[in-house]
DRENTORKOL-3810 file (N, C-alpha, C; in nm, 4 decimals):
REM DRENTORKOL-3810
@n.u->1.9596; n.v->2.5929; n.w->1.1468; ca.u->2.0017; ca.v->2.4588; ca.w->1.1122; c.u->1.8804; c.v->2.3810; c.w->1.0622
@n.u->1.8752; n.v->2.3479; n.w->0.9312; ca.u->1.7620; ca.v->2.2422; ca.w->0.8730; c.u->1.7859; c.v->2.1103; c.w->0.9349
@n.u->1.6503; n.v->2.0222; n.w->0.9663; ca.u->1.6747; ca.v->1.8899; ca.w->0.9790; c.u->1.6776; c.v->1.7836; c.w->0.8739
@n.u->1.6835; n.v->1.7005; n.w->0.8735; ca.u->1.6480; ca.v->1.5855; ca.w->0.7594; c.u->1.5018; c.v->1.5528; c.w->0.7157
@n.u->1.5108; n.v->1.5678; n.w->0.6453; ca.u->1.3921; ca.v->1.5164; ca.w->0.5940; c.u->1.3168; c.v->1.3515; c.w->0.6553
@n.u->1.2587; n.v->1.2840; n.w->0.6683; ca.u->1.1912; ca.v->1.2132; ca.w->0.6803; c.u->1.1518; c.v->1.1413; c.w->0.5666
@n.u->1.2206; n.v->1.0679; n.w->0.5206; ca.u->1.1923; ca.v->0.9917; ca.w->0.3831; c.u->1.2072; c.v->0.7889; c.w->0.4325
@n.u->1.1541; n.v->0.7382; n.w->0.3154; ca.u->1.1347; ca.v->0.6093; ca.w->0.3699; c.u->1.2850; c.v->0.5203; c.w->0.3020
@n.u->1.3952; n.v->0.5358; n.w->0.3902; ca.u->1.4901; ca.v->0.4600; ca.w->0.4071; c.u->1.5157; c.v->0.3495; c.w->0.4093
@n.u->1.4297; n.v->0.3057; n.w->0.4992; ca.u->1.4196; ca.v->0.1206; ca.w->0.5019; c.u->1.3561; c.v->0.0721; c.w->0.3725
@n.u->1.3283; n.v->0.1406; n.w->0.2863; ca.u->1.2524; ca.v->0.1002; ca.w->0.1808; c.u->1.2957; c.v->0.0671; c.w->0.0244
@n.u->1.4666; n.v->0.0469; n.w->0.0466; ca.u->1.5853; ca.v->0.0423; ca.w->-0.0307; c.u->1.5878; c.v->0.1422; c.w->-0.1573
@n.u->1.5343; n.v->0.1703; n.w->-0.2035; ca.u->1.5302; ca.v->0.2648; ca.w->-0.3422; c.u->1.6231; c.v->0.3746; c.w->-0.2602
@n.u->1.6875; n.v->0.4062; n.w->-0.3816; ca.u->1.7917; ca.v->0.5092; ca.w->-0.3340; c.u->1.7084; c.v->0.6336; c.w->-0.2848
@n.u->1.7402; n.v->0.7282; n.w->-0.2289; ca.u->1.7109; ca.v->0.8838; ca.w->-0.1663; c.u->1.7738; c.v->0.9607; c.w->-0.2173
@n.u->1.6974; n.v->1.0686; n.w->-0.3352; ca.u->1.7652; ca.v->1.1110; ca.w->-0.4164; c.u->1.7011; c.v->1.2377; c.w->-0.3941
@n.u->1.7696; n.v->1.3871; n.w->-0.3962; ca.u->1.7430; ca.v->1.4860; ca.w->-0.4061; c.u->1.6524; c.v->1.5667; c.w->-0.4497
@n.u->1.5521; n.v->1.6809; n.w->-0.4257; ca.u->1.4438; ca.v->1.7201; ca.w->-0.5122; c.u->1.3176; c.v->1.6888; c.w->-0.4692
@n.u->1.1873; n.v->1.7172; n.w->-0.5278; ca.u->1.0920; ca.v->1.7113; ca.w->-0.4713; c.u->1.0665; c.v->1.5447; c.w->-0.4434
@n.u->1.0713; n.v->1.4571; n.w->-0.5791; ca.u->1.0603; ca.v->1.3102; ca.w->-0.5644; c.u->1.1959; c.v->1.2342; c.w->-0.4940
@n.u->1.1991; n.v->1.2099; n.w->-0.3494; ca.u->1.2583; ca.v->1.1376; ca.w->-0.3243; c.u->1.3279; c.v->0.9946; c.w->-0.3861
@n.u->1.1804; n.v->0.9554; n.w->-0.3994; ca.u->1.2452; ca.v->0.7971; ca.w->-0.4512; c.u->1.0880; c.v->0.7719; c.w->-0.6012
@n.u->1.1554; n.v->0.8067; n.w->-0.6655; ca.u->1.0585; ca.v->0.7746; ca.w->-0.8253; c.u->0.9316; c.v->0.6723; c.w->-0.7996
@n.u->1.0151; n.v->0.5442; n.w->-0.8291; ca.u->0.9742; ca.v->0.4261; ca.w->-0.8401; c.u->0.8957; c.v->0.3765; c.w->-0.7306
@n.u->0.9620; n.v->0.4389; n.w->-0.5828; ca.u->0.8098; ca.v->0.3813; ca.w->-0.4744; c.u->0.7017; c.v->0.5033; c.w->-0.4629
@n.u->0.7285; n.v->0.6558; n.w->-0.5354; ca.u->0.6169; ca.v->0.7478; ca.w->-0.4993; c.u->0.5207; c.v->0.6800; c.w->-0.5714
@n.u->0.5485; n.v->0.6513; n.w->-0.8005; ca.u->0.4812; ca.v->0.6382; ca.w->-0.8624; c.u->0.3721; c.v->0.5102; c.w->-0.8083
@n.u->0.4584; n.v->0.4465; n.w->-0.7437; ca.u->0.4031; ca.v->0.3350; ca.w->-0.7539; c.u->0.2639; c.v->0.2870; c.w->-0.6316
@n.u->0.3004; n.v->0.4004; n.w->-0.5429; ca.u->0.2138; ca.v->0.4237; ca.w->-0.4221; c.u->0.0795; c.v->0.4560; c.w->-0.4952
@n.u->0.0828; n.v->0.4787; n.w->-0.6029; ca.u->-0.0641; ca.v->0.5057; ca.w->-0.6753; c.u->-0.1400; c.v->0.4095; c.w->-0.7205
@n.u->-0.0892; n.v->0.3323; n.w->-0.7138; ca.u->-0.1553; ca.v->0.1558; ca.w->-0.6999; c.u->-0.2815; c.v->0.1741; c.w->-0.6180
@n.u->-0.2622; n.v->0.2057; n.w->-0.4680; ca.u->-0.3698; ca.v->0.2497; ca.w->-0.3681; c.u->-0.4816; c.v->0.2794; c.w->-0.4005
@n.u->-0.4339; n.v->0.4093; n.w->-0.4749; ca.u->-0.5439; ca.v->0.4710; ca.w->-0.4796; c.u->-0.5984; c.v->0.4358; c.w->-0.6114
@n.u->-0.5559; n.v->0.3824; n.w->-0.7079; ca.u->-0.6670; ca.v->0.3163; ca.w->-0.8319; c.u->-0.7353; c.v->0.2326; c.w->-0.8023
@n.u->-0.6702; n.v->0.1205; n.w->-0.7067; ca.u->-0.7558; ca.v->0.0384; ca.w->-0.6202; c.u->-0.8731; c.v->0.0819; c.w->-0.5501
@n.u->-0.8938; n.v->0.1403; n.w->-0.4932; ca.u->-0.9466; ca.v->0.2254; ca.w->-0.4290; c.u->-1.0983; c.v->0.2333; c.w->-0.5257
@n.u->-1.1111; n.v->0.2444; n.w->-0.6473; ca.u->-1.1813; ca.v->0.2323; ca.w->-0.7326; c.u->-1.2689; c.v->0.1235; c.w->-0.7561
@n.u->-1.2093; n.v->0.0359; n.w->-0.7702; ca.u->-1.2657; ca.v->-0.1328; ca.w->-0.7919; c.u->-1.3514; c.v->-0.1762; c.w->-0.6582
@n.u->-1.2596; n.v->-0.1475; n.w->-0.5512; ca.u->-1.3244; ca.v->-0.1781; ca.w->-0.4548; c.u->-1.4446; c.v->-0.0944; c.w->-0.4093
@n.u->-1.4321; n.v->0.0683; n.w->-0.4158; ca.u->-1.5766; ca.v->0.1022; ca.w->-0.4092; c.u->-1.6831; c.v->0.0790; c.w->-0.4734
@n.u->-1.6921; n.v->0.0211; n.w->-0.6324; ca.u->-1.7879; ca.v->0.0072; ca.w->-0.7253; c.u->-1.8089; c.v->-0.1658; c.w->-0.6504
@n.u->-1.7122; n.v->-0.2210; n.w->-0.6195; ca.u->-1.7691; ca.v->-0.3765; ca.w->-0.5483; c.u->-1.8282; c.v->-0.3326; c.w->-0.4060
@n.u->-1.8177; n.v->-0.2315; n.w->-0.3474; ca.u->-1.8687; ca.v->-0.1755; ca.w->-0.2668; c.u->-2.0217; c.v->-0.1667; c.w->-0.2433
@n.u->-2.0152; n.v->-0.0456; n.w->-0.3174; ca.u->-2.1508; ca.v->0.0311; ca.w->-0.3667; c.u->-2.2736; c.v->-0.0948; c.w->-0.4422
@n.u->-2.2101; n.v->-0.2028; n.w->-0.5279; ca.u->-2.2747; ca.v->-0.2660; ca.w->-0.5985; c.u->-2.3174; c.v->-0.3618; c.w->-0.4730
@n.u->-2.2699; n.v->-0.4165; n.w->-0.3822; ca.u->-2.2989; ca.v->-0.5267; ca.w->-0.2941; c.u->-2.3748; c.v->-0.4282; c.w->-0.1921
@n.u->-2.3680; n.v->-0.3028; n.w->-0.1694; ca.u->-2.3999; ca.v->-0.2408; ca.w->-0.0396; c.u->-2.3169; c.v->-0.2451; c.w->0.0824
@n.u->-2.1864; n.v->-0.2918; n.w->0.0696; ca.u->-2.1141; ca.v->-0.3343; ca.w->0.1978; c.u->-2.0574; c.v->-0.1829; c.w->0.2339
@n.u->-2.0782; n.v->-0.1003; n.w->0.3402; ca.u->-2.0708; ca.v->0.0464; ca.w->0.3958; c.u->-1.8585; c.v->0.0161; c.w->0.4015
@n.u->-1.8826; n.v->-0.1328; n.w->0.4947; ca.u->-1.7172; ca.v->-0.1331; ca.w->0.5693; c.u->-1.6625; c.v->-0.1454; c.w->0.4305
@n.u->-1.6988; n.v->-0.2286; n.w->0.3200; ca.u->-1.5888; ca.v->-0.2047; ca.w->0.2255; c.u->-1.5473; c.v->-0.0943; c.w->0.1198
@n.u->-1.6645; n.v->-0.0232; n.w->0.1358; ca.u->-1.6168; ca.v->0.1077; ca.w->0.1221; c.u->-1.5745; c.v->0.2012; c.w->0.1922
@n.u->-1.4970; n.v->0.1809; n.w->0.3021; ca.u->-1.4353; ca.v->0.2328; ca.w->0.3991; c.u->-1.2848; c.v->0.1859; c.w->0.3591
@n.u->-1.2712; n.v->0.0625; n.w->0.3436; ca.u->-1.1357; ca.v->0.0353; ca.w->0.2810; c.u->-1.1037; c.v->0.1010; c.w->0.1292
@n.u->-1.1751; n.v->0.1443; n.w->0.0579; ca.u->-1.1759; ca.v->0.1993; ca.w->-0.0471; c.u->-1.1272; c.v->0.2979; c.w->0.0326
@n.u->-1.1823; n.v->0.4183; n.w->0.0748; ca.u->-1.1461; ca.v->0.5372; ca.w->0.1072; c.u->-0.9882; c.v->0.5038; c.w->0.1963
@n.u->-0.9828; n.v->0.4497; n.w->0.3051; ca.u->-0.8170; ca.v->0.3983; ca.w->0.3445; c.u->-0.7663; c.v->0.3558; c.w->0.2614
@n.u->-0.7728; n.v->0.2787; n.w->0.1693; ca.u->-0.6797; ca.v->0.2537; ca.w->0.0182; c.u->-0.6543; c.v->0.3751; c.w->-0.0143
@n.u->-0.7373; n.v->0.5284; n.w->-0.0566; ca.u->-0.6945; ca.v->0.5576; ca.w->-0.1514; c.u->-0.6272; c.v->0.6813; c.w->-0.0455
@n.u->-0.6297; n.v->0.6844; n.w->0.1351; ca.u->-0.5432; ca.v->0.7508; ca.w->0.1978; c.u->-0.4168; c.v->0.7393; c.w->0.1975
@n.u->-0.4243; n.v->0.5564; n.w->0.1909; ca.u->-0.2929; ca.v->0.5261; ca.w->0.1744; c.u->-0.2164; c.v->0.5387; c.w->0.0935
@n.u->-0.2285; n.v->0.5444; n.w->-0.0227; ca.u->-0.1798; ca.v->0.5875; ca.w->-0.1476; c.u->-0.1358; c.v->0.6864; c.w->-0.1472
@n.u->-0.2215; n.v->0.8020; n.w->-0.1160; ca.u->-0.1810; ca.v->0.9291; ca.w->-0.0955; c.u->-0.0721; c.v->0.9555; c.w->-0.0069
@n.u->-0.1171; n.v->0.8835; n.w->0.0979; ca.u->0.0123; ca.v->0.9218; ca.w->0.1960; c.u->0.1344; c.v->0.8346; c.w->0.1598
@n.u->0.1573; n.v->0.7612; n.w->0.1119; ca.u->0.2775; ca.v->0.6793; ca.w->0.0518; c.u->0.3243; c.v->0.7350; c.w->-0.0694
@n.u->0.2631; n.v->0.8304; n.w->-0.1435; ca.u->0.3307; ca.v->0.9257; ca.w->-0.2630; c.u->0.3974; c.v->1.0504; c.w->-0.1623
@n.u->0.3160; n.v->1.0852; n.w->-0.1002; ca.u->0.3932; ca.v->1.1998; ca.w->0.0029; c.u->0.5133; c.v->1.1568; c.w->0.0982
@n.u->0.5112; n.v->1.0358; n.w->0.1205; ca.u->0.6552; ca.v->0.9740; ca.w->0.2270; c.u->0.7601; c.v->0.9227; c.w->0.1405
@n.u->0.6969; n.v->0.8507; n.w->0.0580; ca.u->0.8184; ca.v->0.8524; ca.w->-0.0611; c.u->0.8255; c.v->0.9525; c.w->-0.1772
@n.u->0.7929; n.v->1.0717; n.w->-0.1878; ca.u->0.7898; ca.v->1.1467; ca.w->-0.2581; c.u->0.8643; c.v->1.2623; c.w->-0.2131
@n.u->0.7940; n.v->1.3605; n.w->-0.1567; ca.u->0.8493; ca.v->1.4863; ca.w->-0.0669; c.u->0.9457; c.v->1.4856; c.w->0.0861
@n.u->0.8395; n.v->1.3637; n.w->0.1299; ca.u->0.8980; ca.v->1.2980; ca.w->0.2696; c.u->0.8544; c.v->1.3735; c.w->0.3941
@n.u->0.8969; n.v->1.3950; n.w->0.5236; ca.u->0.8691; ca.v->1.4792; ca.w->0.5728; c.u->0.7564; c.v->1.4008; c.w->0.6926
@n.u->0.7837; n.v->1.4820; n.w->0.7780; ca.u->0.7330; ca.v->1.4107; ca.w->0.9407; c.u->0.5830; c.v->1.4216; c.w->0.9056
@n.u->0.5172; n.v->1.5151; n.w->0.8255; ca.u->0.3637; ca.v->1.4793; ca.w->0.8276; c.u->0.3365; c.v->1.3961; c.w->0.7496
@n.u->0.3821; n.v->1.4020; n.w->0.6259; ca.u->0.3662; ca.v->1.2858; ca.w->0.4988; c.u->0.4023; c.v->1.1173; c.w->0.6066
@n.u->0.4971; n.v->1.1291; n.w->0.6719; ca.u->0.4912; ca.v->0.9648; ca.w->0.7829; c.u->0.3724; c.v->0.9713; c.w->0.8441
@n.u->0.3943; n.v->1.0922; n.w->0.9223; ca.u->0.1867; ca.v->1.0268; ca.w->0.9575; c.u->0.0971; c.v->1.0354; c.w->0.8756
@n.u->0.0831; n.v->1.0922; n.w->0.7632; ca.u->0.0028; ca.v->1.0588; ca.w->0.6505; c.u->-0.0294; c.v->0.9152; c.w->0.5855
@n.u->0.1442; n.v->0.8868; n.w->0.5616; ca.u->0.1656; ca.v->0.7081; ca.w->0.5792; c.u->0.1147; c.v->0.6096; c.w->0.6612
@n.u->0.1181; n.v->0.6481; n.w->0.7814; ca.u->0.1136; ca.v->0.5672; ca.w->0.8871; c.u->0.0080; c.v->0.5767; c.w->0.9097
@n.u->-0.0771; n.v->0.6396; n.w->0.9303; ca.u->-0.1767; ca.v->0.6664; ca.w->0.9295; c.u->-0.2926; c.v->0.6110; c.w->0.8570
@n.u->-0.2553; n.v->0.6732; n.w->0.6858; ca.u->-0.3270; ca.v->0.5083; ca.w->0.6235; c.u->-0.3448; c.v->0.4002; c.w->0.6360
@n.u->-0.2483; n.v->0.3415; n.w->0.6715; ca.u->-0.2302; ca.v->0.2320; ca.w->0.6751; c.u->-0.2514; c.v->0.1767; c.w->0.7870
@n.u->-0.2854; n.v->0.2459; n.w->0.9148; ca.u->-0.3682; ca.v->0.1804; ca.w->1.0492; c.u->-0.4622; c.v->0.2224; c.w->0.9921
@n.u->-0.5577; n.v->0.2804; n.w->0.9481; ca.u->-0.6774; ca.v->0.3139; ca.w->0.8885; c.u->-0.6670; c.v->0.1958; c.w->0.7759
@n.u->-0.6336; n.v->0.1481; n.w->0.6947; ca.u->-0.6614; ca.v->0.0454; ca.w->0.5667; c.u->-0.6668; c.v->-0.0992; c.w->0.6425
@n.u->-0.5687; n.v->-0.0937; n.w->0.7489; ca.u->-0.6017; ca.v->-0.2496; ca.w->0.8413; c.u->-0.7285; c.v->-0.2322; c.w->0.9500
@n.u->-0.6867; n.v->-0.1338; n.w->0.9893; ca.u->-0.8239; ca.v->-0.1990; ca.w->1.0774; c.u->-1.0173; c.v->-0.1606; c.w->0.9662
@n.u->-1.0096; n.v->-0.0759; n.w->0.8885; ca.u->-1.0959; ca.v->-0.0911; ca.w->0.7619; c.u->-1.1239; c.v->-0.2445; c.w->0.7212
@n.u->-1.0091; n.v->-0.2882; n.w->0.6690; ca.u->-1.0092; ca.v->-0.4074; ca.w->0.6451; c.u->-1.0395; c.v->-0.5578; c.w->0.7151
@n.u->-1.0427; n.v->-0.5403; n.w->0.8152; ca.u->-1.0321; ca.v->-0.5629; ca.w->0.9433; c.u->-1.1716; c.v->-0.6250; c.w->0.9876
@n.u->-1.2469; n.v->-0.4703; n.w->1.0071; ca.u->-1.3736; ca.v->-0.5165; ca.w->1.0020; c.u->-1.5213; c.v->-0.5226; c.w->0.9001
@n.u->-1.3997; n.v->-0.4661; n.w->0.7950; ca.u->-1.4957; ca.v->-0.5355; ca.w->0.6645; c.u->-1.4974; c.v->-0.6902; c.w->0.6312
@n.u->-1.3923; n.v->-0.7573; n.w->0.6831; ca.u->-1.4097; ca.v->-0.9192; ca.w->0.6734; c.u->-1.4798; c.v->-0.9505; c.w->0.7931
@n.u->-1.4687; n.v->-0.8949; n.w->0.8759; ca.u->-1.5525; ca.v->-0.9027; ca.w->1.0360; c.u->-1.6596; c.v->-0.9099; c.w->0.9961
@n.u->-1.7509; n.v->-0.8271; n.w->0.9442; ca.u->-1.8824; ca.v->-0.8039; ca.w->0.9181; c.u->-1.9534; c.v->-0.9285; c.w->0.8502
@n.u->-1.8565; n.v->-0.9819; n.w->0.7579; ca.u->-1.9236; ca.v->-1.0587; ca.w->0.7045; c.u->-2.0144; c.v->-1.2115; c.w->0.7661
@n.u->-1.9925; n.v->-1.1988; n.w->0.9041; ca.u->-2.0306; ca.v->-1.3115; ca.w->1.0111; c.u->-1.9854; c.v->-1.4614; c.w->0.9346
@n.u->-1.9238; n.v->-1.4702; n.w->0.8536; ca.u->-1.8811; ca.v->-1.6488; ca.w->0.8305; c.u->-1.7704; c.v->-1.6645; c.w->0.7697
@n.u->-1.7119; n.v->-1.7785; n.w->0.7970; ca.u->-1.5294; ca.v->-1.8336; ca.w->0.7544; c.u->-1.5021; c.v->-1.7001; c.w->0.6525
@n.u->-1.3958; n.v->-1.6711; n.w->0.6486; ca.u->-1.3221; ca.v->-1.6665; ca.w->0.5296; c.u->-1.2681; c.v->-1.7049; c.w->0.4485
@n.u->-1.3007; n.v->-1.7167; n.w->0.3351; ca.u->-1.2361; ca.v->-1.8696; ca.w->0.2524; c.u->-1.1865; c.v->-1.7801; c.w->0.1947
@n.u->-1.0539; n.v->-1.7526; n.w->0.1266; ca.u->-0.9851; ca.v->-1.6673; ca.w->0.0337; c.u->-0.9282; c.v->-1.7525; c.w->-0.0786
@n.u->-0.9824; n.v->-1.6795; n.w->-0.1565; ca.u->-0.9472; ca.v->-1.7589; ca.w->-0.3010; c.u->-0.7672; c.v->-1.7527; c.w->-0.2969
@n.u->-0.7433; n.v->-1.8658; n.w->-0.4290; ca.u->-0.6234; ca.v->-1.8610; ca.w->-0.4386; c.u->-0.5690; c.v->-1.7573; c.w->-0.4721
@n.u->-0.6085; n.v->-1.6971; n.w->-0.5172; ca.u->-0.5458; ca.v->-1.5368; ca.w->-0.6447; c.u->-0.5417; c.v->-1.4509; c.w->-0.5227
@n.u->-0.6567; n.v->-1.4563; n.w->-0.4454; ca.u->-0.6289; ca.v->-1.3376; ca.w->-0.3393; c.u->-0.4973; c.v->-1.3707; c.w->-0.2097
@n.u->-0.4793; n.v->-1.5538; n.w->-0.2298; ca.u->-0.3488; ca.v->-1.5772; ca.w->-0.1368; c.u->-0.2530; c.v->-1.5178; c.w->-0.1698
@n.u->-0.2411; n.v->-1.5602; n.w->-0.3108; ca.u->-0.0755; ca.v->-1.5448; ca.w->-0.3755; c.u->-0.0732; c.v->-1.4104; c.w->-0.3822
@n.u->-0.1434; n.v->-1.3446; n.w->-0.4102; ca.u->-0.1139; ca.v->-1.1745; ca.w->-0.4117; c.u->-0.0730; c.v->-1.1043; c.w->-0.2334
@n.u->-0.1471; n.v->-1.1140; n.w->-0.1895; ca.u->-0.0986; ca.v->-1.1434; ca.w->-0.0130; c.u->-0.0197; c.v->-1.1450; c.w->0.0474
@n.u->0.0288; n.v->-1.3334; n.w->-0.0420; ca.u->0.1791; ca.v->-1.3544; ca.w->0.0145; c.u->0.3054; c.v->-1.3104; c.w->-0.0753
@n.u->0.2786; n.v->-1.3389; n.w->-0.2051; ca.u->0.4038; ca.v->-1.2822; ca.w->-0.2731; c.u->0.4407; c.v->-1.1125; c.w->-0.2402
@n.u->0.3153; n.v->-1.0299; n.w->-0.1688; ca.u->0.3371; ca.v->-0.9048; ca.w->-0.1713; c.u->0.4277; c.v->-0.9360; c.w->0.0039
@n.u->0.3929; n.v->-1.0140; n.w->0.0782; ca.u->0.4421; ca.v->-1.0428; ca.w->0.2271; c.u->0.5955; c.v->-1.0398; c.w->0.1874
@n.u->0.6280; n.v->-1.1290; n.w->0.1028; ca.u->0.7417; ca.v->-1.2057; ca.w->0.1145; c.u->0.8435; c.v->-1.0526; c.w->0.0304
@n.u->0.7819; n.v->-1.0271; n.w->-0.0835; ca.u->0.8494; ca.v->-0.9315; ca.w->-0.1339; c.u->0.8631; c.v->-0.8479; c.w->-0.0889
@n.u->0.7588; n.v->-0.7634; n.w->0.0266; ca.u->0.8158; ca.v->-0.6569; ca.w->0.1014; c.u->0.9172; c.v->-0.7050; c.w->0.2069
@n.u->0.9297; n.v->-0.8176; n.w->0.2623; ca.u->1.0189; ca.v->-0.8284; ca.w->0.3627; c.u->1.1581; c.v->-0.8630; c.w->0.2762
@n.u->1.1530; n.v->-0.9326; n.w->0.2166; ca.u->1.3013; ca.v->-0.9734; ca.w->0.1187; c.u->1.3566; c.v->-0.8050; c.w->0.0950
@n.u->1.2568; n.v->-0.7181; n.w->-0.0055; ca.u->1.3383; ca.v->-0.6196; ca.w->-0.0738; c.u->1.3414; c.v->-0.5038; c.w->0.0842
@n.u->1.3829; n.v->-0.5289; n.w->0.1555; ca.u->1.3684; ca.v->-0.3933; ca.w->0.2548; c.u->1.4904; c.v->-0.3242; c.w->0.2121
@n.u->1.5955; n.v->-0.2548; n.w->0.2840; ca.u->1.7416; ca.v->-0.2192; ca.w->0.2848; c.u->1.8153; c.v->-0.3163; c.w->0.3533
@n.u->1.8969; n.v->-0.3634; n.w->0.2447; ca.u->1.9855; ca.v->-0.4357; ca.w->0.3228; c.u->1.9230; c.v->-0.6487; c.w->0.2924
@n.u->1.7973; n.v->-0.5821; n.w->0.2391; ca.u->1.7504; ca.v->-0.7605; ca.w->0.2633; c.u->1.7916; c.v->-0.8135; c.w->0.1199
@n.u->1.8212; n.v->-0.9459; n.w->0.0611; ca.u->1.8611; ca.v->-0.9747; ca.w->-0.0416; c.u->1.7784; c.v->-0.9781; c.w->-0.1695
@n.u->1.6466; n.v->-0.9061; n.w->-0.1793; ca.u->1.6739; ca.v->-0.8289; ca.w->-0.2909; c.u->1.6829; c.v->-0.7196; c.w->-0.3366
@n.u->1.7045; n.v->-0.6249; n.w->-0.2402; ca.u->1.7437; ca.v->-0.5017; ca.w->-0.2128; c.u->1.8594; c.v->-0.4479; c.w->-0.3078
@n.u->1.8118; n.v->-0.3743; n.w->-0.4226; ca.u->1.9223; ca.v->-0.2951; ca.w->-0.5294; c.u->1.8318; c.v->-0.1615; c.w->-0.5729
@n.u->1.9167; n.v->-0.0648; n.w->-0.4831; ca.u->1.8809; ca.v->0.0905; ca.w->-0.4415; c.u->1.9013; c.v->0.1569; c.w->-0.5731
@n.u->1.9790; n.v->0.1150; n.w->-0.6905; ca.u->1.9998; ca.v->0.2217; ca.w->-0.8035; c.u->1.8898; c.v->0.1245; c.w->-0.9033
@n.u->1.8535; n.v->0.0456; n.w->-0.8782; ca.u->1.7741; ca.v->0.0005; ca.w->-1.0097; c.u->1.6403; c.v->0.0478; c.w->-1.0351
@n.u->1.5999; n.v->0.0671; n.w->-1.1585; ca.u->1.4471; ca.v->0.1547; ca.w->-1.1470; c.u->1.3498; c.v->0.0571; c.w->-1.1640
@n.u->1.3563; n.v->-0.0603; n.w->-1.1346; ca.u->1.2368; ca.v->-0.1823; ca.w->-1.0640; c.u->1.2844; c.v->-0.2266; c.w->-0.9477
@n.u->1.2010; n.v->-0.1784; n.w->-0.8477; ca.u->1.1959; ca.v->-0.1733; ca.w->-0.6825; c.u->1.1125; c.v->-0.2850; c.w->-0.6204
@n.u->1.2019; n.v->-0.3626; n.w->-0.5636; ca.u->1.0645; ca.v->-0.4519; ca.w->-0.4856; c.u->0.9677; c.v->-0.4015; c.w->-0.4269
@n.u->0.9929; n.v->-0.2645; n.w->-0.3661; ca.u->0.9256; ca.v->-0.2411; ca.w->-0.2446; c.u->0.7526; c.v->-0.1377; c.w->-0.3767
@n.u->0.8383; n.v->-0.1222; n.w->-0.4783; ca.u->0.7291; ca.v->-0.0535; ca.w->-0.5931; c.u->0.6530; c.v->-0.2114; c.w->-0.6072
@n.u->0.7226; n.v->-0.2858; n.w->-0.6743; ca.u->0.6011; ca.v->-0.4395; ca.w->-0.6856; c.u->0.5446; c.v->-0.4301; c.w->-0.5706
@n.u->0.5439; n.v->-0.4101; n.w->-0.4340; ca.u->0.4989; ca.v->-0.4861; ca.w->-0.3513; c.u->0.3446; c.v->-0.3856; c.w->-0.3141
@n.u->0.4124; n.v->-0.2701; n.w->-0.3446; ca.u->0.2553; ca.v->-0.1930; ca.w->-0.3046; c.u->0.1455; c.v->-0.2297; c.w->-0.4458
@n.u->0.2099; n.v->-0.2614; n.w->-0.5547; ca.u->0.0911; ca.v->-0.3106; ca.w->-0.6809; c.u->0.0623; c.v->-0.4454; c.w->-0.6483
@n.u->0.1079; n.v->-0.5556; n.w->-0.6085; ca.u->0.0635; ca.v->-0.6630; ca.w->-0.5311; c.u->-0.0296; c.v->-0.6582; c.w->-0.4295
@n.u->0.0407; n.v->-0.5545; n.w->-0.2708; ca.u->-0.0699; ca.v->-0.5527; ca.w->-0.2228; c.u->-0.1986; c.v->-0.4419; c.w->-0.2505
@n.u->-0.2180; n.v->-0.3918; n.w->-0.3586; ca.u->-0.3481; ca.v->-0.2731; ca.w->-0.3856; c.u->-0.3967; c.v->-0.4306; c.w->-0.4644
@n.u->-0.3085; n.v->-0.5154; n.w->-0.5300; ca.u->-0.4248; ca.v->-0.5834; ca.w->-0.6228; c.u->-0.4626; c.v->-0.6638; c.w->-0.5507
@n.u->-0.4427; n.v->-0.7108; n.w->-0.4403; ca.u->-0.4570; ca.v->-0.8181; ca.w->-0.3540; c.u->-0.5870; c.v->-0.7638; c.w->-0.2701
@n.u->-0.5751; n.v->-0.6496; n.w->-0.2406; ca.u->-0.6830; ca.v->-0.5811; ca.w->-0.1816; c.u->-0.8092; c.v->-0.5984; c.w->-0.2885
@n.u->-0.7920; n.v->-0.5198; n.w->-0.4230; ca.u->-0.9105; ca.v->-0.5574; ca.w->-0.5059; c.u->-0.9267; c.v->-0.7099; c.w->-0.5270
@n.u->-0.8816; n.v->-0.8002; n.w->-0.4824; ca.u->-0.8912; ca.v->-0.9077; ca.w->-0.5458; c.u->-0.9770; c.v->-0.9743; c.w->-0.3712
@n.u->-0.9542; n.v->-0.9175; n.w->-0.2787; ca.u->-1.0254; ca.v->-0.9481; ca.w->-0.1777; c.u->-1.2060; c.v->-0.8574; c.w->-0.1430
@n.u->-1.1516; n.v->-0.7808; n.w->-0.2418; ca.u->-1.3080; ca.v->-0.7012; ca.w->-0.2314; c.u->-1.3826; c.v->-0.7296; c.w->-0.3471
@n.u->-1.3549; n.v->-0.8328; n.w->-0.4358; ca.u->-1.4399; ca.v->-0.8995; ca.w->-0.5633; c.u->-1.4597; c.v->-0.9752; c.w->-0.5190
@n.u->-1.3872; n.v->-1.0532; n.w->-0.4539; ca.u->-1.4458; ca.v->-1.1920; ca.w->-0.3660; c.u->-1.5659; c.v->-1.2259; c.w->-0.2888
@n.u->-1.5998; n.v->-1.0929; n.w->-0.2331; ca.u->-1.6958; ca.v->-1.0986; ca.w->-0.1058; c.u->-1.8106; c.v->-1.0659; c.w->-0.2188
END
């Protein structure tokens, strides 16, 4: 008896058969990891070690969010999940480090929050949630938050 796969459900895009689960949130999980880019060269150029640590969790996360919405599957979730406690607490204490306020520019709010608001609106079931269409909130929301991320690691 096979089990189910492990694919990201709550994440409204339909679940469609085949290696790519869901198109539009695998492709789009690659946001991460281009990010991932910007922020190490703002990295490397400032010397900050922790923010190139979020670089590398950016571009886990990515990875593991093409594999949970892609193939799916109980390791690809901890691959997911995984990143992404690795990209927060990265993140975490790369603003930590910096010993003073955080002032966040506007560009880095609105990317933040419009990515907040859009992942919680488009979940399954939330009102903007439309599973057959091939523009996905939950696809905007990971290119919001990867740019929101580079837009917090140009800042510093």
């Amino acid at each position: 008896m096979s089990r189910p796969r492990l694919v990201a459900a709550s994440d409204c895009e339909e679940i469609r058969p085949g290696l790519i689960s869901q198109p539009a949130n695998t492709v789009s999980s690659l946001a991460f990891v281009v990010a991932a880019i910007p922020i190490a060269r703002a990295a490397r150029r400032r010397n900050q070690p922790a923010w190139m640590a979020v670089a590398v969790a950016a571009a886990v996360e990515g990875l593991g969010s093409v594999a949970y919405h892609g193939p799916g599957g109980r390791e690809a979730k901890l691959l997911h999940d995984g990143g992404l406690v690795a990209l927060a607490a990265a993140l975490g204490v790369a603003v930590g480090r910096e010993g003073r306020p955080v002032a966040i520019r506007p560009v880095t709010a609105a990317l933040t929050v419009g990515a907040v608001v859009l992942h919680t609106l488009s979940r399954t079931g939330g009102p903007l949630c439309s599973c057959h269409s091939r523009l996905q909130g939950h696809a905007v929301f990971h290119a919001l938050a990867a740019a929101a991320l580079v837009a917090a690691a140009e800042q510093r």
